[in-house]
C-alpha positions in Angstrom: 0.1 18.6 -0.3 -2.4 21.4 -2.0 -3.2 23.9 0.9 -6.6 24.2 -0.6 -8.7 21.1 -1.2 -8.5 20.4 -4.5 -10.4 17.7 -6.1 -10.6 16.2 -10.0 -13.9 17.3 -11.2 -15.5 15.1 -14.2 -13.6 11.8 -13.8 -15.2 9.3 -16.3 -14.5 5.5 -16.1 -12.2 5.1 -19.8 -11.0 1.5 -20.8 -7.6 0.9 -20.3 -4.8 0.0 -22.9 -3.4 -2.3 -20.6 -3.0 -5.7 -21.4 -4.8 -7.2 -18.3 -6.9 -5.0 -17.2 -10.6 -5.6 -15.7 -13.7 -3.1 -16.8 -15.9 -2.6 -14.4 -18.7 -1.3 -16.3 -22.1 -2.7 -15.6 -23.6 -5.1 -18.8 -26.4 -3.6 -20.4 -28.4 -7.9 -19.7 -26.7 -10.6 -17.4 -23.9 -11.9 -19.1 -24.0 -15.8 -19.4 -22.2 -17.8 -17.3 -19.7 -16.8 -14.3 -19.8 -12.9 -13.6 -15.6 -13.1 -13.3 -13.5 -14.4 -15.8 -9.7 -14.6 -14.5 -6.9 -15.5 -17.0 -3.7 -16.5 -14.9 -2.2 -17.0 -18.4 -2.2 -13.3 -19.3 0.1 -11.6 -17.1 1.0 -7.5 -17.3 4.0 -6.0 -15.8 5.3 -6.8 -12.4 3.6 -5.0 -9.5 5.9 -2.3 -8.3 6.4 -2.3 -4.7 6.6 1.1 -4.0 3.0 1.1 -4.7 2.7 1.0 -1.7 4.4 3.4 -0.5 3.7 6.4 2.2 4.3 10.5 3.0 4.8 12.1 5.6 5.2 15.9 6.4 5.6 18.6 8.4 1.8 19.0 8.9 -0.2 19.1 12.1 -0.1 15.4 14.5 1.9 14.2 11.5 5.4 14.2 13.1 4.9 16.0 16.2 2.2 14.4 18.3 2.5 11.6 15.7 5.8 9.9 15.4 8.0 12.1 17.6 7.9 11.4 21.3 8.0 14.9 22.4 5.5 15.8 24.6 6.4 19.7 25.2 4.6 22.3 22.8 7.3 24.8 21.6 9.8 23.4 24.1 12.2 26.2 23.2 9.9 29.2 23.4 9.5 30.7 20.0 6.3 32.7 20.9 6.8 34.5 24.5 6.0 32.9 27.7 1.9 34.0 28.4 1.0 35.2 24.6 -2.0 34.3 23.3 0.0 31.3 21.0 2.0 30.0 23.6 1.3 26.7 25.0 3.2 28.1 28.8 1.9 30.4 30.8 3.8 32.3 33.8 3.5 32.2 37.3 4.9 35.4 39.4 7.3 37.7 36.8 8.9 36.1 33.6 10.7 38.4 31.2 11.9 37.5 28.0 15.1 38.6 27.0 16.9 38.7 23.7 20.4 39.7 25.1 21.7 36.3 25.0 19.2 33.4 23.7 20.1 30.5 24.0 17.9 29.7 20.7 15.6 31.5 18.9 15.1 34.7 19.4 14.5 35.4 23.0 14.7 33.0 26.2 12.4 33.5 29.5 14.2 34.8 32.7 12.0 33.6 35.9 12.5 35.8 39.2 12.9 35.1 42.5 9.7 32.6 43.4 8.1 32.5 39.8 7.9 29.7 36.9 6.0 28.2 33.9 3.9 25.5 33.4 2.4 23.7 30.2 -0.5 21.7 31.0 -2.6 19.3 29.0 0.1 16.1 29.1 -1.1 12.5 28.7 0.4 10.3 31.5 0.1 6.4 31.9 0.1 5.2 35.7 3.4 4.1 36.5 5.6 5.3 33.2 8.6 6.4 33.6 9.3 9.9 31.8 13.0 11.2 30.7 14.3 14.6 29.6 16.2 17.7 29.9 16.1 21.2 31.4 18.7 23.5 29.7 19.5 26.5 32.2 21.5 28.6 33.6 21.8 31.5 36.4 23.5 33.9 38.1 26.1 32.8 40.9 24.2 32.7 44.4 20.9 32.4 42.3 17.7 30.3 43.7 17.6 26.5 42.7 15.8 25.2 40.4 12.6 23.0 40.8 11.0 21.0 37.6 7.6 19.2 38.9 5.7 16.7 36.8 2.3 17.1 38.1 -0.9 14.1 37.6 -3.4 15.9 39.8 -3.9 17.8 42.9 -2.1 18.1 45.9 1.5 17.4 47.2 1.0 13.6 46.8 0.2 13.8 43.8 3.6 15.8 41.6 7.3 14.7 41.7 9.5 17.3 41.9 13.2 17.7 41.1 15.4 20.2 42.3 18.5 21.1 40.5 20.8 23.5 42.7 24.3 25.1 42.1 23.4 26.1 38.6 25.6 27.4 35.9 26.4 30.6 35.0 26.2 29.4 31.4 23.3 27.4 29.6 24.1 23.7 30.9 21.7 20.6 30.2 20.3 18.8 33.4 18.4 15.8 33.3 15.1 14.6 34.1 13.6 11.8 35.4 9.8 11.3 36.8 7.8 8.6 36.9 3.6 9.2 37.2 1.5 8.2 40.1 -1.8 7.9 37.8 -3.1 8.3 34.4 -4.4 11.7 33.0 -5.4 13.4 29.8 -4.4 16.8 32.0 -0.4 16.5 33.4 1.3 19.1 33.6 5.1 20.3 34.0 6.3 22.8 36.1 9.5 25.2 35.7 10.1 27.5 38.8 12.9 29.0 40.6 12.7 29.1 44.2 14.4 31.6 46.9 16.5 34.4 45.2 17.8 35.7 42.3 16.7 34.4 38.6 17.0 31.8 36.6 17.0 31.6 32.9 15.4 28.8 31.1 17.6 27.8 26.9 14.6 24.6 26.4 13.1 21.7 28.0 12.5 18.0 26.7 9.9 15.3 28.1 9.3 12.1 27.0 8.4 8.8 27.7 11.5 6.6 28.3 10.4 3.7 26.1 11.1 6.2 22.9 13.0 4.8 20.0 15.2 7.2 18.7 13.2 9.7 19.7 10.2 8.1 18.2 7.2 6.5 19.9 7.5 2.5 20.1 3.6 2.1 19.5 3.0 4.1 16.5 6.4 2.8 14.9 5.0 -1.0 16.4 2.2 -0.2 13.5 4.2 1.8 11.0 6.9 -2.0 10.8 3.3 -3.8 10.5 2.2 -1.4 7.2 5.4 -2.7 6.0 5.7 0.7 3.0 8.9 -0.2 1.0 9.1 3.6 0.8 8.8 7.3 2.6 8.3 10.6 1.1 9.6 13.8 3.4 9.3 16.5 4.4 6.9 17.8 2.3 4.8 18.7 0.8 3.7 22.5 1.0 6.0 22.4 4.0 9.5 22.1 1.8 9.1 25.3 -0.2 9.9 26.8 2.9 12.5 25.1 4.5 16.1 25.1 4.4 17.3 21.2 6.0 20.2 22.7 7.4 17.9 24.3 10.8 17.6 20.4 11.2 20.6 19.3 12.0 23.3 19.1 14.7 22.4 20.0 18.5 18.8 19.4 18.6 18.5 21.8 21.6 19.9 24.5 19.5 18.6 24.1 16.2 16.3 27.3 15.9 12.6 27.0 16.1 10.3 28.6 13.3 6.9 29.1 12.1 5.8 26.3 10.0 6.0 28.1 6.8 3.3 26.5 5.0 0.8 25.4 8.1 -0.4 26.5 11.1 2.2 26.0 14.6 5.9 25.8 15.2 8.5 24.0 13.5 10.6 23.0 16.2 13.3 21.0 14.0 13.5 18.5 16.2 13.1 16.1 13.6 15.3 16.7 10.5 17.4 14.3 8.1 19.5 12.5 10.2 16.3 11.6 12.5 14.5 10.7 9.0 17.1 8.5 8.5 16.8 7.1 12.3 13.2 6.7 10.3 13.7 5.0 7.9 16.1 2.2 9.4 13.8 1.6 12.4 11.2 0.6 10.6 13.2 -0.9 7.5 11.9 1.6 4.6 13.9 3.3 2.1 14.2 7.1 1.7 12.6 9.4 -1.0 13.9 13.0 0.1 12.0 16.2 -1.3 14.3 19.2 -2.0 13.1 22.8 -1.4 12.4 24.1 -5.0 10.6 26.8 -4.3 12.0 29.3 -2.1 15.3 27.6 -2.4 17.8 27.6 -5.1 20.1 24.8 -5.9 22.9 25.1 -4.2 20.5 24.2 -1.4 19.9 21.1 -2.7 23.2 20.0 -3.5 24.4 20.4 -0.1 21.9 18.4 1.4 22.9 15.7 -1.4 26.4 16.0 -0.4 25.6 15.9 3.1 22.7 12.8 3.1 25.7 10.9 0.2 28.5 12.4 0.1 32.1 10.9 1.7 33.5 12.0 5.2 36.1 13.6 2.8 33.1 16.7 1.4 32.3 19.7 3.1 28.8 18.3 3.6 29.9 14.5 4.7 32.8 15.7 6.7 29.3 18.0 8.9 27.5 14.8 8.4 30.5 13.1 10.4 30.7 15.6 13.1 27.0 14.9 13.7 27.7 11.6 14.7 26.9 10.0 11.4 30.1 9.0 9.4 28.6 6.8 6.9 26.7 8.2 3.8 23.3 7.5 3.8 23.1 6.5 0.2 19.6 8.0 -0.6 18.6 7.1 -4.3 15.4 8.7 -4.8 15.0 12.6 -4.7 12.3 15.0 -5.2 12.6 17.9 -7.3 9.9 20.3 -5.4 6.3 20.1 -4.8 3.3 21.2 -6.5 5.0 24.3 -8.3 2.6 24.6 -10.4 -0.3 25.9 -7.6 -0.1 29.6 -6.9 -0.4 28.0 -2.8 2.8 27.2 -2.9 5.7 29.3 -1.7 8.3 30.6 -4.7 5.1 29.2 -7.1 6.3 30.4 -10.8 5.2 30.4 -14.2 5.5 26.7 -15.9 8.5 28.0 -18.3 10.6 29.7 -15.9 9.9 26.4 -14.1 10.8 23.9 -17.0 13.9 26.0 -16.7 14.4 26.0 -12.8 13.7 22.0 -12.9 16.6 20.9 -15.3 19.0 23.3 -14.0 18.7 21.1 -10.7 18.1 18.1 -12.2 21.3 18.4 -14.4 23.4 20.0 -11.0 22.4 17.1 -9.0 22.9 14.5 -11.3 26.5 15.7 -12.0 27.2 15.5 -8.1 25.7 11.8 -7.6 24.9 9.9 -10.8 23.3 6.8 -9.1 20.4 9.4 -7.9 16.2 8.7 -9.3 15.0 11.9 -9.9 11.2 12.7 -9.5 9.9 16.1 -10.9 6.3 17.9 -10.4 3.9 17.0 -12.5 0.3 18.2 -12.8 -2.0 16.2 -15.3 -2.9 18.7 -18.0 -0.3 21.4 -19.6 2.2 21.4 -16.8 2.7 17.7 -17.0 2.7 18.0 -20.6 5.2 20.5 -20.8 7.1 18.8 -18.2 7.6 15.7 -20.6 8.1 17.6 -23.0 10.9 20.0 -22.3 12.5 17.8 -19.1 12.2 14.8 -20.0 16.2 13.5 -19.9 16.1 14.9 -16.5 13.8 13.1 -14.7 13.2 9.2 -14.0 9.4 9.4 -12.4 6.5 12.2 -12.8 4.8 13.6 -9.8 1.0 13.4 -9.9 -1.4 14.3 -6.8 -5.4 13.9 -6.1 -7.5 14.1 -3.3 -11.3 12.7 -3.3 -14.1 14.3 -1.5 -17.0 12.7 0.5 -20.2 10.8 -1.4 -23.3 9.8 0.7 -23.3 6.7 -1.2 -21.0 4.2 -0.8 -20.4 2.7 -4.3 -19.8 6.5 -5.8 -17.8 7.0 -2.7 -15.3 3.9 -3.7 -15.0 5.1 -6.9 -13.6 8.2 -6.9 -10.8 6.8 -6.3 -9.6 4.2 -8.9 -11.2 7.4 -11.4 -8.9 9.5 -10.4 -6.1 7.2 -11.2 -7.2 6.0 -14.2 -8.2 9.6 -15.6 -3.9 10.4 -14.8 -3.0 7.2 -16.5 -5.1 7.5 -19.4 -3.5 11.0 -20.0 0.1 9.9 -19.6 -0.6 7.0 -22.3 -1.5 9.7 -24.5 1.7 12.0 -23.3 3.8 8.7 -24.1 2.0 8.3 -27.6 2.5 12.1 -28.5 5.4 13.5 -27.3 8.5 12.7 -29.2 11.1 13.3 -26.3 9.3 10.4 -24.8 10.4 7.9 -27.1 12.7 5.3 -26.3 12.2 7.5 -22.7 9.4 5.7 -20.4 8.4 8.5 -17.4 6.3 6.6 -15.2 4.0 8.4 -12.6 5.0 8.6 -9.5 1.4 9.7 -8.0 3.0 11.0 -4.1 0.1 12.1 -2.9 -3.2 10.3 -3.1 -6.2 10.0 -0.9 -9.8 10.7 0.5 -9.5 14.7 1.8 -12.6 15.2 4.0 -14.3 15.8 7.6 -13.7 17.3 10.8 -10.4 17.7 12.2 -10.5 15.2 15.6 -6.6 14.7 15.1 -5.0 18.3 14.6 -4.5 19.8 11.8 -5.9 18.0 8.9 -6.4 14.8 11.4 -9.9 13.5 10.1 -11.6 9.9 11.0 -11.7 7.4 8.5 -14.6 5.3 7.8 -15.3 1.8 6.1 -16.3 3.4 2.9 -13.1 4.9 2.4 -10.9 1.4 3.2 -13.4 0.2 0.0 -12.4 2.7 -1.7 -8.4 2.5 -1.1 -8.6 -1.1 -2.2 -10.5 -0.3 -5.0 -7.4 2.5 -6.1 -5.2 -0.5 -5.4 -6.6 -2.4 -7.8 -6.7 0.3 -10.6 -3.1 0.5 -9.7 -2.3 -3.1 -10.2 -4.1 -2.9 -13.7 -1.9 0.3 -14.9 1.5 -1.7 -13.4 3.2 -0.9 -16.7 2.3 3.0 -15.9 2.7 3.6 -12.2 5.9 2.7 -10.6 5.5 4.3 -6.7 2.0 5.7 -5.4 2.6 7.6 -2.1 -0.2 7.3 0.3 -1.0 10.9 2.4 -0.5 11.2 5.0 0.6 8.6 7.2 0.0 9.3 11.0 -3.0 11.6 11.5 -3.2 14.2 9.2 -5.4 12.6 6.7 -3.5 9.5 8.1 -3.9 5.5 8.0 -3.0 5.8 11.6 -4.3 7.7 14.2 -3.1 9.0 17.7 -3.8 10.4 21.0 -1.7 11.1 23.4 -1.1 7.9 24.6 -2.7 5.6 22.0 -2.3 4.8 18.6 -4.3 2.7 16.5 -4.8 1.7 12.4 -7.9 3.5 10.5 -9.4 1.9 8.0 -7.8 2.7 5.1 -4.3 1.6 7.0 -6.0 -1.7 7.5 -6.5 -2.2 4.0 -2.9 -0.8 2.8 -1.5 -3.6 5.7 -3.4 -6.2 3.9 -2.4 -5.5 0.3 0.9 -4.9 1.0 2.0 -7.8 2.7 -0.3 -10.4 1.0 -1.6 -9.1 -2.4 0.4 -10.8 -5.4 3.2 -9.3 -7.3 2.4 -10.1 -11.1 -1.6 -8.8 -12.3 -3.1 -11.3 -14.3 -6.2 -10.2 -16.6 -9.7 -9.8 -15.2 -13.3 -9.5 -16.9 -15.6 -8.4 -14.6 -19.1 -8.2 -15.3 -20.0 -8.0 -11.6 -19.8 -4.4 -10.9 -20.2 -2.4 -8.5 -18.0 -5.2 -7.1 -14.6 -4.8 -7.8 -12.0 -7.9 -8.7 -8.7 -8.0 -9.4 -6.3 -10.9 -9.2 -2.1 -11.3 -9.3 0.2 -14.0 -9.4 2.7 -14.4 -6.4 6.5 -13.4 -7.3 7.0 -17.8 -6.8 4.1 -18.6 -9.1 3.1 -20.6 -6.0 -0.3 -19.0 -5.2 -3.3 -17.1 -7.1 -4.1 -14.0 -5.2 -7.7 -12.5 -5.7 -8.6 -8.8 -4.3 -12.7 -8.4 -3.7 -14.0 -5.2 -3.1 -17.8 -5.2 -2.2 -19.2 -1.4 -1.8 -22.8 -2.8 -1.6 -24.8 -4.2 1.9 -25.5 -7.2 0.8 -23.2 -10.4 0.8 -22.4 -11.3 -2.6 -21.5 -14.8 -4.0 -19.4 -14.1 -6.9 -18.9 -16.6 -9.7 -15.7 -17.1 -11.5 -14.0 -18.8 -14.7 -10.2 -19.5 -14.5 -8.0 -20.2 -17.0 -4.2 -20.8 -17.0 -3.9 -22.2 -13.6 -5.3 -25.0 -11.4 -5.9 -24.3 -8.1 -5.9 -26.7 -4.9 -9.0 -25.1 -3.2 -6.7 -24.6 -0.4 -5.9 -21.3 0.7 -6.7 -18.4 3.3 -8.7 -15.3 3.3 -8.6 -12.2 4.8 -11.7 -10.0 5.6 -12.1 -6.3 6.5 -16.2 -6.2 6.9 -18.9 -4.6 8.9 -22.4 -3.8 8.2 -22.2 -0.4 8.7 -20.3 1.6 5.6 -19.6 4.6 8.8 -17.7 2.2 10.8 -14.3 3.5 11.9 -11.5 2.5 15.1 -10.5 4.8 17.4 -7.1 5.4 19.5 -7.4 3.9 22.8 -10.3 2.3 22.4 -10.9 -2.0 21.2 -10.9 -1.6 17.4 -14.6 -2.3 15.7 -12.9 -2.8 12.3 -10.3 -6.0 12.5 -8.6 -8.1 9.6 -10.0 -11.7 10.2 -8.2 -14.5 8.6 -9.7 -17.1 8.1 -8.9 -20.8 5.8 -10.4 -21.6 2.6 -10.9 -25.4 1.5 -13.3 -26.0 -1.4 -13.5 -25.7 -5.2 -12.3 -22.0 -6.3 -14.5 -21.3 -8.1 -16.9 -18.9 -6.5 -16.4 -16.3 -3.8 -18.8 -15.5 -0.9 -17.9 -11.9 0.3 -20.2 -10.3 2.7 -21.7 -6.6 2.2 -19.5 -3.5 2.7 -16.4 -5.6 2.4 -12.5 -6.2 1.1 -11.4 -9.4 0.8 -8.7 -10.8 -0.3 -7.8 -14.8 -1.4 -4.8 -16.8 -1.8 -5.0 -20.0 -3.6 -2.5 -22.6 -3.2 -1.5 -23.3 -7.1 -1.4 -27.0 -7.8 
C-alpha cells in the first residue's frame, strides 16, 4: 500500500481488444433501437474467482481493533507506563525496569499501593470478558488486584484478586463479566499492601472470540465470501521479519510498526493468518519481506508455512502446535519496490536482480508454489516482463482513486484505471519477446477509492454510495479484461480504507462491501459480449458456470431511474428470475457501525419479458434470468 496517496493522473477511456467487451462511450445521435445489445453467444474467458479477492495489513483498525479481539493497547508495554504514547498511565510509583523483561525491552514494577489503568474500553451489558495477567513478585509481596471498571463507584467494577504470586513471571487468568454498556471501561492493575509486583503483559477479550478473532466482523468477512487473502502487507512487510510472530504469543516481542503509525504487537502472525483463513474458508496469498529482508528470510517462512515435520522450519511449525503443512500456493515477491516509500526501495535493475534470485531460491524449495512479483505500469513493469519473466506466474499492479463532486466522473475512475493497466499489458504481451508462449496475467492487489477523513483509525475513512457505483463499475471492466486479470485484491478489508467498518463493539458492511457481497456470490462466471450505447449507465452481463441462468450487472451513476432497453441474442430467457438492488436517492449515503444500516441489498423477483430493465437513480443492480 503506497504511503503517500498516489493516484493515476490522465486515464482515458481506450477500446478494449477483448472479444466481448462493452464500450461505454456515449453515441454522438440516439442509436436506433434498444440502447443494450447482449450476445449470450459470444463468450470471453472464464471469470476468475479471485477477482474477488481481498488485503489485509498491518495498518491502523485493520487487524487490531478490526479482526483481532484484543482489547488492550500495547498490552506488553513497549512505550513506558505514563509517556506521552502509552495508552496506561500510573497510579502511585511505577518503575520500569530492563533487568529482567519479561518481553520487550523493559516491564513496569508497581510498589506497595500503586497500579495502571487503560481506559477507553467498549463494554456490552452483561458480556462476559476472558484473559490473562502475566506476573510475578517477590516472596511476602502484596496481592494482586485486576478490576474491570463500567462506571463509578464500588458497585459498579469487578475486581479479582490474585494472591501468593510467583517469584517468576506466571500467567493467571481473568474472568469479568460487565454490569452495563460503555464507550469508557476501563481495567485496573494494582498491587495492594506491601512489597511490589511486576507486571510481563495482560490480555482482555470478549469470550465469544474465535480464535482470537471477533465473531461479528468474521460473521461478515464468511458473508463477503473472497476466495482469497493477501497479508501482511503492504508497506508493512518491508519491515518485518515473520519469525517475531510466532510461538508464545505473550512473548513474542512488540515493535514499532515499521511502516505506520502505533505498535506491532505480533499478536497476530502466520499461524493466526492461517486460523484466518480456515475460519472463514479463504485461501492464503502470503507476502514475503523483499525489502529489508534477504532471501533466506523467505525461504524459512516457506519451509515453515510448507514444509514437513521432518525440516528445521516444519519441525518449529510442529512445536507450535501446528504439525501439518499449511500448503500455501500463492506467494508474494515484495511490495511496491519500485516507490522510494518503501523500506530497502532500490534501483529497478538491482531489483530485476534481487527478484529472480528469490523467485528461483523459492521455487527450488517448493515447486508447486504461484509466484507474484511487483509490478508498476510503465518501465518497471516493463522491465519486470522483460528480464523476470520465467520467474513469475502473476504481475503486481496497484491504484488508488481520489474523490469527484460528481457522481458519474466519480464511478469512473475506477473501471479507467483498470483499463489504462490492461491496455498497457496487451501491449507488454504484443512486444516483449520473453512473453511469448509466456502469459503474465495482472494480479492488480491493491485497488480502491483513497479519500476522506479518518473516523476509523488510521486510514479508516467512510464510504459512500458513489463509491459502491463505482466498485461495481471496476467489476465490470474486470469481467471484460477476464483473459488479462486473474486475481484483483480489494484494500483494505476491515477499516482502513475497508469494505467493513468497526467500532468497538459493532461492525457493519460499507458500501463498497455491499457491492463486493453481491457480485461475488451472485454475478456469473463466463462474460458474454455487451454494446452499450446507454452510457453513463454501465452494463455488463455473464453466463452462470451451469449455463442455467443469464446474469446482468446495471450500474446507474445518474438520479434518475432509468428504463434500459435491451436486444438478446444466443439465449432465450424465461422472464423469471430475481434481482438485487443497492439504491438510495442520495449519492452521500453511507452505514454506520452500530447503527440500522441506511444502505441494504433488496432482493426482490422478476416475472416478465426480459427485455428491458427498470433501475432506479444512483443504483447497482444486478439480474439473474432463468435460461429456458
Amino acid at each position: 500500500m503506497m504511503k503517500n496517496l498516489c493516484l493515476i493522473p490522465g486515464m482515458l477511456i481506450i477500446a478494449m481488444a477483448f472479444g466481448c467487451a462493452s464500450t461505454n462511450k456515449p453515441a454522438a445521435a440516439p442509436a436506433p433501437g434498444p440502447a443494450v445489445r447482449i450476445d449470450a453467444a459470444k463468450t470471453g474467458a472464464p471469470i476468475s474467482k479471485y477477482i474477488y479477492g481481498q488485503f489485509i495489513e498491518h495498518l491502523g483498525r485493520c487487524i487490531y481493533g478490526g479482526i483481532w479481539a484484543e482489547m488492550l493497547e500495547d498490552r506488553k508495554f513497549f512505550y513506558a507506563v505514563g509517556a506521552a504514547e502509552s495508552p496506561w498511565h500510573a497510579v502511585g510509583p511505577v518503575e520500569m525496569i530492563a533487568e529482567r523483561p519479561f518481553v520487550g525491552d523493559h516491564t513496569p514494577r508497581l510498589a506497595a499501593s500503586a497500579g495502571i489503568v487503560q481506559e477507553g474500553l467498549g463494554l456490552i451489558a452483561g458480556k462476559e470478558y476472558v484473559g490473562r495477567v502475566i506476573a510475578a513478585a517477590a516472596k511476602g509481596a502484596a496481592p494482586l488486584e485486576v478490576s474491570l471498571v463500567w462506571g463509578e463507584g464500588a458497585a459498579n467494577r469487578q475486581t479479582i484478586r490474585i494472591a501468593g504470586l510467583a517469584p517468576e513471571f506466571s500467567r493467571y487468568p481473568l474472568k469479568f463479566t460487565a454490569g452495563a454498556a460503555t464507550e469508557n471501561g476501563r481495567i485496573e492493575i494494582a498491587a495492594r499492601g506491601k512489597g511490589a509486583i511486576e507486571i510481563g503483559a495482560i490480555s482482555l477479550m470478549p469470550s465469544d472470540n474465535v480464535h482470537g478473532m471477533r465473531p461479528d466482523t468474521l460473521a461478515l468477512l464468511k458473508e463477503l465470501n473472497a476466495p482469497i487473502y493477501r497479508w501482511p502487507g503492504g508497506n508493512f512487510v518491508s519491515g518485518y521479519n515473520w519469525r517475531d510472530g510466532i510461538g508464545d504469543p505473550d512473548k513474542r516481542p512488540p515493535r514499532k510498526n515499521p511502516a505506520w503509525t502505533g505498535i506491532e504487537a505480533n499478536d497476530f502472525g502466520l499461524d493466526e493468518f492461517m486460523a484466518f483463513c480456515r475460519e472463514v474458508n479463504t485461501e492464503p496469498l502470503v507476502v514475503v519481506n523483499s525489502g529489508l529482508g534477504d532471501a533466506t528470510l523467505a525461504l524459512e517462512e516457506l519451509e515453515y508455512a510448507n514444509g514437513a515435520v521432518d525440516t528445521p522450519m516444519g519441525l518449529l511449525r510442529g512445536v507450535n502446535g501446528h504439525a501439518d503443512p499449511y500448503g500455501v500456493v500463492f506467494w508474494g515477491i515484495g511490495n511496491e519496490m519500485y516507490g522510494n516509500w518503501q523500506l530497502g526501495h532500490m534501483p529497478l535493475e538491482q531489483y530485476v536482480q534481487k527478484h529472480n534470485a528469490y523467485a528461483v531460491a523459492m521455487r527450488a524449495k517448493d515447486p508447486a508454489i504461484k509466484l507474484i512479483a511487483v509490478g508498476a505500469t510503465g518501465p518497471w513493469s516493463e522491465t519486470m516482463l522483460a528480464q523476470c519473466a520465467p520467474n513469475m506466474d502473476l504481475l503486481s499492479e496497484h491504484f488508488y482513486c481520489g474523490e469527484k463532486p460528481d457522481p458519474v466522473r466519480h464511478a469512473l475512475q475506477i473501471p479507467e484505471a483498470i483499463r489504462k493497466k490492461v491496455d498497457a499489458h496487451r501491449k507488454y504481451h504484443a512486444s516483449i519477446p520473453a512473453l511469448a508462449g509466456k502469459p503474465v496475467p495482472i494480479c492488480m492487489d491493491e485497488w480502491n477509492f483513497w479519500y476522506g477523513p479518518h473516523l476509523y483509525g488510521e486510514l479508516g475513512t467512510r464510504y459512500f454510495l458513489k463509491d459502491a457505483l463505482g466498485i461495481a463499475e471496476g467489476l465490470h471492466e474486470f469481467y471484460r479484461a477476464s483473459d488479462a486479470v486473474y486475481m484483483a485484491n480489494y484494500a483494505q478489508t476491515v477499516n482502513v480504507i475497508g469494505a467493513i467498518k468497526t467500532t468497538k463493539t459493532a461492525a457493519a458492511f460499507d458500501t463498497t462491501g455491499l457491492v463486493l457481497k453481491l457480485y461475488r456470490n451472485e454475478f456469473g462466471a463466463l462474460p458474454v459480449a455487451v454494446e452499450n450505447s446507454a452510457a453513463p449507465v454501465d452494463v455488463m452481463a455473464a453466463w452462470t458456470a451451469d449455463h442455467s441462468a443469464l446474469t446482468v450487472g446495471v450500474v446507474n451513476p445518474t438520479p434518475g431511474a432509468k428504463r434500459v432497453d435491451f436486444a438478446l441474442n444466443g439465449a432465450t430467457l424465461s422472464g423469471k428470475g430475481k434481482r438485487w438492488v443497492l439504491a438510495d436517492n442520495d449519492p452521500m449515503a453511507f452505514n454506520e457501525p452500530g447503527k440500522a444500516p441506511r444502505l441494504e441489498i433488496k432482493e426482490q423477483p422478476v416475472d416478465g419479458p426480459a427485455n428491458a430493465l427498470d433501475v432506479p437513480g444512483f443504483s447497482v443492480c444486478l439480474y439473474r434470468f432463468e435460461a429456458k
